[in-house]
C-alpha positions as CSV (number, residue, x, y, z in Angstrom):
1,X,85.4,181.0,95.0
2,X,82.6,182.1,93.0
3,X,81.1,181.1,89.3
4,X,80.4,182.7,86.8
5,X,76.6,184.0,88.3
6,X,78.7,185.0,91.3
7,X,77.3,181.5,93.3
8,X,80.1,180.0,95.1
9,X,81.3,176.5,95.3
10,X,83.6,174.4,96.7
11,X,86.9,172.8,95.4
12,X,84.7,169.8,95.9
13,X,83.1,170.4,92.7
14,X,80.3,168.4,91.1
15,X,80.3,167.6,87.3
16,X,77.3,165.7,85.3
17,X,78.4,162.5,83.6
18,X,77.0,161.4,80.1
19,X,73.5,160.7,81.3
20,X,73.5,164.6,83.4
21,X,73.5,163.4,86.9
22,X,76.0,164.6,88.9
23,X,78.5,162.7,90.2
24,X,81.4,163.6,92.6
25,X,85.1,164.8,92.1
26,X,86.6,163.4,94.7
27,X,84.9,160.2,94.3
28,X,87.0,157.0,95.5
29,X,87.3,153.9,93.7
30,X,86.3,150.7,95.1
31,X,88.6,148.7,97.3
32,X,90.3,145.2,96.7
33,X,88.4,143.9,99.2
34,X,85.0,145.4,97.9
35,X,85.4,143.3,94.8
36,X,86.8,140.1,96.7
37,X,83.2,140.2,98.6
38,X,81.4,140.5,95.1
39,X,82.8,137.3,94.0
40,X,81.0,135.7,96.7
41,X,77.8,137.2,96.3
42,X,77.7,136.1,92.4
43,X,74.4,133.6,91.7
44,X,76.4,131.5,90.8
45,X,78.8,131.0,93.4
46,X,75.7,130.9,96.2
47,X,74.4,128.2,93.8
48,X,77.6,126.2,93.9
49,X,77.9,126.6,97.9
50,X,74.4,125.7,98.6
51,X,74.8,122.5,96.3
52,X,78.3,121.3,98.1
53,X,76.2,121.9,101.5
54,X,73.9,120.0,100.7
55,X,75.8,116.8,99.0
56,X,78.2,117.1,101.8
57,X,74.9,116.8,104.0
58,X,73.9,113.7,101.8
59,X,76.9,112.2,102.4
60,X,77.0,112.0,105.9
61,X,73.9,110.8,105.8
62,X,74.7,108.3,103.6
63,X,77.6,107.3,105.2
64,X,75.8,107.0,108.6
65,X,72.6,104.9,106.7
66,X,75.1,102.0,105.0
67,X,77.4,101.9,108.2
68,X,80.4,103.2,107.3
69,X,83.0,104.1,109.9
70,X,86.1,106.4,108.6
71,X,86.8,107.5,112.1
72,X,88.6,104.4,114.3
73,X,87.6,103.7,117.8
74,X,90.5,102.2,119.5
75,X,90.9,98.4,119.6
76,X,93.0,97.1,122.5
77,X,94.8,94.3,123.3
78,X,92.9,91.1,125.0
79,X,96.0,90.7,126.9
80,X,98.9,93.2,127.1
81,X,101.9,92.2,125.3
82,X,104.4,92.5,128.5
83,X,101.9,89.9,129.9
84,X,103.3,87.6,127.7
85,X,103.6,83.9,129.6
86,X,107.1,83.0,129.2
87,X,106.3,79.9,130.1
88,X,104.4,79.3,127.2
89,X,107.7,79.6,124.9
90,X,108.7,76.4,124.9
91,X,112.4,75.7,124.2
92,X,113.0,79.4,124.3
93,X,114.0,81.5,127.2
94,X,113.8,84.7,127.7
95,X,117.8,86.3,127.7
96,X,116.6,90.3,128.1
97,X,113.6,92.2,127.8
98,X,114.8,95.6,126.3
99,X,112.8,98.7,126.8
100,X,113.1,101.6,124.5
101,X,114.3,104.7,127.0
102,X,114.5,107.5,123.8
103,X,110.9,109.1,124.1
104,X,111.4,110.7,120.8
105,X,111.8,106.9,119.4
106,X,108.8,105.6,120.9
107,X,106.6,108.7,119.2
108,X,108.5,107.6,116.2
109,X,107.4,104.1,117.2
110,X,103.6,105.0,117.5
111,X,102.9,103.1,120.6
112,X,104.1,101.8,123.5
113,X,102.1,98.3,123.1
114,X,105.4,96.3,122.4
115,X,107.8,94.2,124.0
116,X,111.5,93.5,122.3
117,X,113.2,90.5,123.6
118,X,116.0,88.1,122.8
119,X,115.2,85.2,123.0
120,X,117.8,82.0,122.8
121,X,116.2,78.9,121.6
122,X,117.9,76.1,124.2
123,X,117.1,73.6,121.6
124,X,119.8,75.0,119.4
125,X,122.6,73.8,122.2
126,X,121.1,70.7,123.2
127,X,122.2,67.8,120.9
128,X,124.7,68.2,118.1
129,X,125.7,68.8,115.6
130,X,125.3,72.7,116.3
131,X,126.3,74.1,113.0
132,X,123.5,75.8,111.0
133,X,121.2,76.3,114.5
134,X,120.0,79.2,115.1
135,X,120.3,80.3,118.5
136,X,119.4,83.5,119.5
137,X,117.4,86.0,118.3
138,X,115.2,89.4,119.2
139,X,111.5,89.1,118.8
140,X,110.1,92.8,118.3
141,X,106.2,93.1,118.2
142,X,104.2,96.2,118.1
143,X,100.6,96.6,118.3
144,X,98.5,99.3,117.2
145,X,94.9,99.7,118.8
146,X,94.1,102.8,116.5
147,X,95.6,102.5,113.0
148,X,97.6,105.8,111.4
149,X,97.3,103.5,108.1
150,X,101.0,103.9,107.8
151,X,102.7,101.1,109.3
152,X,106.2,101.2,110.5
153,X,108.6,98.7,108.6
154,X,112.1,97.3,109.3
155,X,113.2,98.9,105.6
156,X,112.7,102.7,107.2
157,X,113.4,101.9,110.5
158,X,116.9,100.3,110.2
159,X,117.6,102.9,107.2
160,X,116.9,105.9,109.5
161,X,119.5,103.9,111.9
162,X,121.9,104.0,109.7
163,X,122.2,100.7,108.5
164,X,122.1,99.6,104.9
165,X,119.1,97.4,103.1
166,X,121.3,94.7,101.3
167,X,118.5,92.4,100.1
168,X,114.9,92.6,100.1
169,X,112.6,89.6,99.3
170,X,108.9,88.0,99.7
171,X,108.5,84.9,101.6
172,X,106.3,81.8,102.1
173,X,106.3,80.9,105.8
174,X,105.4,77.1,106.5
175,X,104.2,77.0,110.1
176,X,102.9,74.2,112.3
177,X,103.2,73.7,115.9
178,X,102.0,69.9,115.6
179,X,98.9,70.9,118.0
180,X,96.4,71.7,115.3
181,X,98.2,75.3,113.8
182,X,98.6,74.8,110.4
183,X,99.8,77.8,108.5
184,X,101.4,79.0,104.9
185,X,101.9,82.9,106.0
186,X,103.7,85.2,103.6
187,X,105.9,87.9,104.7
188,X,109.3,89.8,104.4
189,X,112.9,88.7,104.4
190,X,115.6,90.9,104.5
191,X,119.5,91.5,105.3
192,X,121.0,94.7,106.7
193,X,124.6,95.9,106.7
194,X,126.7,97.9,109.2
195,X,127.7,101.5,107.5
196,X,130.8,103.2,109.2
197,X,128.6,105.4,111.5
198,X,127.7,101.8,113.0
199,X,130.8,99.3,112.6
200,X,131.0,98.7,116.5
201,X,127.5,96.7,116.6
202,X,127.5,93.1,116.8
203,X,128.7,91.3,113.2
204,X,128.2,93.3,109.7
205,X,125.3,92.3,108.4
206,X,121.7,90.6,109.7
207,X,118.4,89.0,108.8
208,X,115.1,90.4,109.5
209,X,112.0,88.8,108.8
210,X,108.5,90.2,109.6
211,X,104.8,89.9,109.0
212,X,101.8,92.0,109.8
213,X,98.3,90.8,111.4
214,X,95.7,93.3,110.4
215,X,92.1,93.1,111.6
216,X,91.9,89.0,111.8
217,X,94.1,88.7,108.5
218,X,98.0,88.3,108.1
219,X,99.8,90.5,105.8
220,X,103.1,90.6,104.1
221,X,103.8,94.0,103.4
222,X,102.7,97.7,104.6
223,X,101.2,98.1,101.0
224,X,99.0,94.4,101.8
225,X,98.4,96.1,105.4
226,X,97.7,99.6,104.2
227,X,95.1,98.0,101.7
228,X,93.1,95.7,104.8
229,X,92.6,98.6,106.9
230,X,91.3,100.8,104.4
231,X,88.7,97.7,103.5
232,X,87.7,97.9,106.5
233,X,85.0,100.6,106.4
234,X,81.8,98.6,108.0
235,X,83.6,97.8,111.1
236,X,84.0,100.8,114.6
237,X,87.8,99.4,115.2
238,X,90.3,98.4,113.4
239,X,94.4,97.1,114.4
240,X,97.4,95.9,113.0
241,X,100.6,94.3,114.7
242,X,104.1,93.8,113.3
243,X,105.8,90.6,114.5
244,X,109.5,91.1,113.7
245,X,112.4,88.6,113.9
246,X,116.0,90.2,114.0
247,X,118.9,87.5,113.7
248,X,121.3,90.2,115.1
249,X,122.7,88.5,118.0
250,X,125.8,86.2,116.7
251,X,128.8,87.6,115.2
252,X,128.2,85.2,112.1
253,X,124.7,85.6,111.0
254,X,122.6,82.7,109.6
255,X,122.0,82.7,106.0
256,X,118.4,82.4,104.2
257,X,117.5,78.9,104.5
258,X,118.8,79.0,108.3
259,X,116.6,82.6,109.4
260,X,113.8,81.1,107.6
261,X,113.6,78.0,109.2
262,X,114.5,79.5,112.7
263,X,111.6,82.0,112.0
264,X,109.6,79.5,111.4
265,X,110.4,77.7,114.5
266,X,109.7,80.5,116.8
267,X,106.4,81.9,114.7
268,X,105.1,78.2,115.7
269,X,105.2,79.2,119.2
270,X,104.6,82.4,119.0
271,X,101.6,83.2,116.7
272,X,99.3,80.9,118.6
273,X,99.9,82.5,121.8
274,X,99.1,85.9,120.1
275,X,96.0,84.4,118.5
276,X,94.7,82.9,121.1
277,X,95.3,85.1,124.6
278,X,96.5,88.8,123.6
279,X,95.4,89.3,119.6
280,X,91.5,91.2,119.9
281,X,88.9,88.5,118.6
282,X,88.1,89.9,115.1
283,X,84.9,87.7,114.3
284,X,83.2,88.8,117.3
């Protein structure tokens, strides 16, 4: 169409803003995403990025200067754990060595460095009076060559089986094998009870007892265990193992006093040979 000299124009018409430059009708406003990419390009965000790059930078520099290690190289075994000499038990023998056929339950597990046993202590049966032996029980030991600084424990492990925690407590373990092993080792003691998704298992309630050895040191608990590895920042490896007594193999189960000294019994037979022949050598 034409103006009012007769010139045409377009529907795309120009118009001056405040200042007389001419701006365009059908101008479009600014995307989203227009505005998204300003942020970024603000002084003071480039300022911020450049000084997180560069004390990130520091710090792994600082990190690699002093030593540290936050990523775990795997520490194995000396000896695998199936190797374990059976002649080196003493009075116990070796009833069953049980092998966990669930895959799902060994991921669950976290390794597959473990042996679960029952063991029956021939002691127990030899001379009487027999009341208040102990004789039988599992031994369940794990090993972990590279830490998830969660460690597995009997109170979510048995739970998630469907049995019931029924007492909980910390323990002083007095062990000595009368051969130079002297030890005062804490750990757990505790008694589970059948629900009715389990009634059919052997007796209604059992004793566990269990200890962890993390990086050279013996723990009590997964919060003692948890707090060692994370120490351990000057060092490429790092390991724990759970040694694990279950007292789930008589249809009366022992009381305290009787798991305790049974495990105490066993873990003098026992510890050594892990120290000595399967256990890495943590002050080398």
């Amino acid at each position: 169409m034409t103006d009012d000299r007769g010139q045409t124009t377009d529907d795309r018409r120009q118009r001056t803003d405040d200042r007389g430059q001419t701006t365009d009708s059908d101008f479009r406003p600014l995307t989203s995403d227009f505005w998204a990419l300003r942020v970024y390009l603000q002084p003071a965000f480039l300022i911020c990025a450049v000084v997180l790059a560069t004390a990130g930078a520091g710090m792994s520099v600082a990190i690699k200067s002093f030593g540290v290690y936050l990523r775990k190289e795997p520490l194995p075994l000396k000896k695998s754990l199936e190797l374990l000499d059976e002649n080196d038990l003493a009075s116990y023998k070796v009833i069953s060595k049980l092998k966990i056929e669930n895959e799902e339950i060994v991921r669950a597990l976290g390794t597959e460095d473990y042996i679960q046993w029952i063991l029956e202590d021939t002691d127990a049966t030899a001379n009487p009076p027999y009341f208040g032996r102990v004789k039988k029980c599992m031994l369940f030991i794990t090993y972990y060559q590279l830490p998830d600084r969660v460690p597995h424990v009997p109170e979510e492990c048995y739970a998630g089986g469907g049995f019931q925690r029924l007492a909980s407590d910390s323990i002083t373990l007095e062990i000595s094998n009368n051969a130079g092993f002297e030890r005062k080792i804490r750990g757990k003691y505790l008694v589970f009870g059948n629900t009715r998704a389990n009634l059919g298992t052997r007796g209604g309630k059992f004793p566990v007892l269990y200890l962890f050895k993390v990086n050279g040191d013996y723990a009590a608990s997964r919060e003692e265990a948890r707090i060692a590895l994370n120490k351990n920042l000057f060092r490429k490896s790092s390991y724990f193992c759970k040694v694990e007594l279950v007292f789930n193999q008589t249809v009366i189960p022992p009381n305290k006093e009787q798991a305790v000294k049974a495990g105490e019994k066993l873990l003098a037979v026992i510890l050594p040979i892990l120290e000595t022949k399967h256990w890495p050598d943590w002050e080398k």
